[in-house]
C-alpha positions as MATLAB code, in Angstrom:
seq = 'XXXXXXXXXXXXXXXXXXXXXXXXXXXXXXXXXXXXXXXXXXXXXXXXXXXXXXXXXXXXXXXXXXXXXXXXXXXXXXXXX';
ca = [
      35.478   18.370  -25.772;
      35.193   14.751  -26.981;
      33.847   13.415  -23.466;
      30.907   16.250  -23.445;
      30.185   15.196  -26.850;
      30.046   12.055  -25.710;
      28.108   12.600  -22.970;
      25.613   14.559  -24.838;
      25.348   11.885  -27.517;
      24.397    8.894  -24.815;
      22.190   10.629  -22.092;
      18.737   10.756  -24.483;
      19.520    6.977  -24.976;
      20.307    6.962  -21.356;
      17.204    9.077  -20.306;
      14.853    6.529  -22.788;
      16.209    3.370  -21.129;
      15.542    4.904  -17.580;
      11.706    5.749  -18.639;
      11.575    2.591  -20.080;
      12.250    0.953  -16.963;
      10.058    2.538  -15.038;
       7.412    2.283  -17.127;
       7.727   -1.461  -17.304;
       7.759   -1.740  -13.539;
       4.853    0.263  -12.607;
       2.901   -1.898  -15.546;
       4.130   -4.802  -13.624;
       3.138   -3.229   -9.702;
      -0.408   -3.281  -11.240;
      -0.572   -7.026  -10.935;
      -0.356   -7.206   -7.139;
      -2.689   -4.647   -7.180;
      -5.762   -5.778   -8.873;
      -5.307   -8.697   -6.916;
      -4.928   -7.399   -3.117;
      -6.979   -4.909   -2.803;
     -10.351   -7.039   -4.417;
      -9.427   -9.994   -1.631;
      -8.755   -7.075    1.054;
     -12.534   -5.190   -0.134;
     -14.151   -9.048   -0.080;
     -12.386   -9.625    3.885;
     -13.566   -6.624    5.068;
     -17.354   -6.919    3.812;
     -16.842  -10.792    5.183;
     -15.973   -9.246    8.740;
     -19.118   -6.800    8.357;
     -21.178   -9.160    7.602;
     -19.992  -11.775   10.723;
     -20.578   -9.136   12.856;
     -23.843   -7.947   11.458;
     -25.292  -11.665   11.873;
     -23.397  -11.873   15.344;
     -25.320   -9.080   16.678;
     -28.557  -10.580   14.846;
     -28.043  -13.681   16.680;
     -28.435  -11.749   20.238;
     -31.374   -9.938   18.779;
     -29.628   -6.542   18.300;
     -28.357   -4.408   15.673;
     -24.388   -3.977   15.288;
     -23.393   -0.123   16.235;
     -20.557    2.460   16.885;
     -19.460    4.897   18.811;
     -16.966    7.604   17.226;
     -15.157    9.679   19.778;
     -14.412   13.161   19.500;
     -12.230   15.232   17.464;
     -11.430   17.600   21.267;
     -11.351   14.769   23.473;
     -10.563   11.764   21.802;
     -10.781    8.304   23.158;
     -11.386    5.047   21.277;
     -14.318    3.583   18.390;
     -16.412    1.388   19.930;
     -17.919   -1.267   17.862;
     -20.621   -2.960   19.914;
     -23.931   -5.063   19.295;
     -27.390   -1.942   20.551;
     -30.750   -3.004   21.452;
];
């Protein structure tokens, strides 16, 4: 009986240092976060753009192709006249 008391008396303490925990490491994931995915948004617009003024260069307009959902197949990214 005195082990289930026990027991009973230190899981809520137990229970509050587990939340505790993980609230303190998902505060800390956020970090990483508000840094990578900003400098991941800013490389992707940089490798639009490059390829946008690539295909300007060559007097075209940068395009692509989609294939479809029955058939599949590959994108094509390409520079159209």
């Amino acid at each position: 009986m005195q082990k289930l008391a026990l027991m009973l008396l230190t899981v809520p303490g137990l229970l509050q240092e587990t939340s505790n925990n993980m609230m303190s490491r998902r505060n800390n994931d956020i970090a990483p976060l508000l840094i990578v995915i900003p400098i991941a948004v800013i490389i992707a617009f940089g490798f639009v753009a490059a390829w946008f003024w690539y295909c300007q260069q060559r007097g075209a307009w940068p395009a692509f192709d989609m294939p479809s959902w029955q058939s599949g197949g590959t994108w094509k990214l390409y520079c159209a006249r």
